[in-house]
N, C-alpha and C positions, 0 to 999 in steps of 0.2 A: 504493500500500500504506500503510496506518496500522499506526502500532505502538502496542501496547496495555500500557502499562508495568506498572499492575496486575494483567492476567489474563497478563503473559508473553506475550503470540501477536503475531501480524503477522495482520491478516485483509487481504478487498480492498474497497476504498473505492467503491461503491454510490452513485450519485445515487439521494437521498430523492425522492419522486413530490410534486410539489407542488401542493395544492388548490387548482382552480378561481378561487375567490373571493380566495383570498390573492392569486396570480397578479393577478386584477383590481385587486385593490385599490391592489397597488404602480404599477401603469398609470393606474389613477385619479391617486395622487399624481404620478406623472411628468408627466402631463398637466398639472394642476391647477398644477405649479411651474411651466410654459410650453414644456414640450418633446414632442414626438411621439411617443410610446410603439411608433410603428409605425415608426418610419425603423432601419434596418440595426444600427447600435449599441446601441440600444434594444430588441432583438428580443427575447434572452434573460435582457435585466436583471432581469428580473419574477421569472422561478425562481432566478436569482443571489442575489437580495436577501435572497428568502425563506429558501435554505438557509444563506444567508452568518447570517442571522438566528439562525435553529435553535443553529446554531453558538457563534453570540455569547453564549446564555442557555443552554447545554448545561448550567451549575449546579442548573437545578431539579430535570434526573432524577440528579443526582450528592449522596448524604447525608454533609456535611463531617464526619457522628461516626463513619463508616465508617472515614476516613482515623486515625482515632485508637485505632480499638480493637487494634491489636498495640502490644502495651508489652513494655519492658523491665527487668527488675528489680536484670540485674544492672550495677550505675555504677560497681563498682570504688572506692567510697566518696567518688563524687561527690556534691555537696551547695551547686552553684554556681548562679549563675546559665547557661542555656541562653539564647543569642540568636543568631536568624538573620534578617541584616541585606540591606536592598535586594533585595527581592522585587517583582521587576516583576509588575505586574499591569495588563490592560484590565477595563472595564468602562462600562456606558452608564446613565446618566441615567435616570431614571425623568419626569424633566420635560421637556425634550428629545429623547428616546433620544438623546441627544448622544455622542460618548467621553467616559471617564474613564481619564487613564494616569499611572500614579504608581509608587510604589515604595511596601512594606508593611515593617516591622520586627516582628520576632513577640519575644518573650521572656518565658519562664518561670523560676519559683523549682522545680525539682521535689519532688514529696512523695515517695511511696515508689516511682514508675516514671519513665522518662520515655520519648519514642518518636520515632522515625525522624528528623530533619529533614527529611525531602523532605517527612512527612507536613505540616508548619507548613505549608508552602506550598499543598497540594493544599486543606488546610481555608477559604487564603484566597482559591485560584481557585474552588472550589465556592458561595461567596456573592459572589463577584468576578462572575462570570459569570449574571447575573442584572440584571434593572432595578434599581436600586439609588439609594440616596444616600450620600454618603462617611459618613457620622457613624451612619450604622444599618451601612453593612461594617464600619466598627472594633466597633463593638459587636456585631456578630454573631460574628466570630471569636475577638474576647475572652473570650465567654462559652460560646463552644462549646469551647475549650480547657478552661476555667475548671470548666466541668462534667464533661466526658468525661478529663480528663488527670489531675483533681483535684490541682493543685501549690498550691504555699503561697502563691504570685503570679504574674498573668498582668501583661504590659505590651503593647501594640498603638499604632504609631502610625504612622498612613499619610497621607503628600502625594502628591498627584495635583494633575496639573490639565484644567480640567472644558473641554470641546467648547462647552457651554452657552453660557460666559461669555469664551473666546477665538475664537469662528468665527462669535456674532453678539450681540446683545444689545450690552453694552458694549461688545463686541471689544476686551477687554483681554489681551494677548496674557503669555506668563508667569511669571502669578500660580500660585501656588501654594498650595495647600488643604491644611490639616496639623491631624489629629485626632488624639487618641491618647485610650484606655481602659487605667485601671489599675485592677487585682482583685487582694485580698488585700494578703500585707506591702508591694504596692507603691504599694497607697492607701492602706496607714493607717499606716504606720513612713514616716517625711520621708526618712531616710537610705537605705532601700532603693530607695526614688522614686529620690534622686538618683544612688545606683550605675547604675541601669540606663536611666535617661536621659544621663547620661553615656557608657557604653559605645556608647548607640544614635548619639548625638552625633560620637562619638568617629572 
């Protein structure tokens, strides 16, 4: 059973039919790395992979401005900074499909609404769960806040570390990748920059 947090329901959990050719082609690469796409273990990797796949990039049929359009007006004459902090997130590589697994910090200034917390997060699995590179996820969530929430400042700043560059290449094992995107008083006043990198910090 999956539960479905947005529509409320519980429905029952269906194996996707998997095409032909995808099938193959995962068999093609099992092969091609040096294993036998036909021996016992290997039998049903091919439609494992594929839906295991599906799964991984379920961001594209998911629209991050969705998660934002119920707001809230009334804040009780809030007027602070909002931040939610250590948001796990997976995501894969657009150069390797390699993983990417890090933690995200989201915070805003609000303007005249502001909305759900769980929603920060669903805005950052919805472009998380896509091929990706870390420096266009901060910036896609920055800005989709930044547009859809309309607050006085977005801050975004995500460390991950990449599949790419700890499982082969340098095999530097880790390191850690740390971007951040600041919009509004948080890029152009120094003082609000450092309130809210401090709190992220903190």
């Amino acid at each position: 059973m999956i539960y479905d947090p947005d529509a409320e329901t519980v429905r029952e959990s269906v194996k996707e039919s998997v095409p032909a050719e995808v099938a193959d082609a995962i068999r093609t690469l099992i092969k091609w790395s040096g294993d036998d796409p036909r021996r016992e273990g290997l039998m049903e990797t091919p439609e494992r992979v594929a839906r295991a796949w599906r799964e991984y990039c379920r961001g594209y049929g998911d629209d991050p401005a969705y998660h934002l359009s119920r707001i809230f007006h009334e804040v009780g004459g809030y007027d602070d900074v909002v931040l939610l902090k250590d948001i796990p997130f997976q995501s894969h590589c657009e150069h390797h499909m390699a993983p990417i697994v890090g933690h995200a910090h989201i915070a805003y200034l609000p303007g005249d609404y502001v909305v759900g917390i769980s929603k920060l997060a669903r805005v950052l699995h919805a472009f998380a769960h896509r091929l990706q590179v870390q420096e266009r996820l901060t910036s896609q969530v920055a800005n989709c806040i930044w547009e859809h929430l309309k607050p006085q400042g977005v801050a975004v700043v995500v460390e991950a570390t990449h599949g790419c560059m700890t499982g082969r290449g340098v095999r530097t094992p880790d390191v850690i990748m740390k971007t951040s995107r600041m919009l509004g008083v948080f890029r152009d006043d120094v003082k609000s920059r450092e309130e809210v990198l401090k709190l992220i910090e903190s």
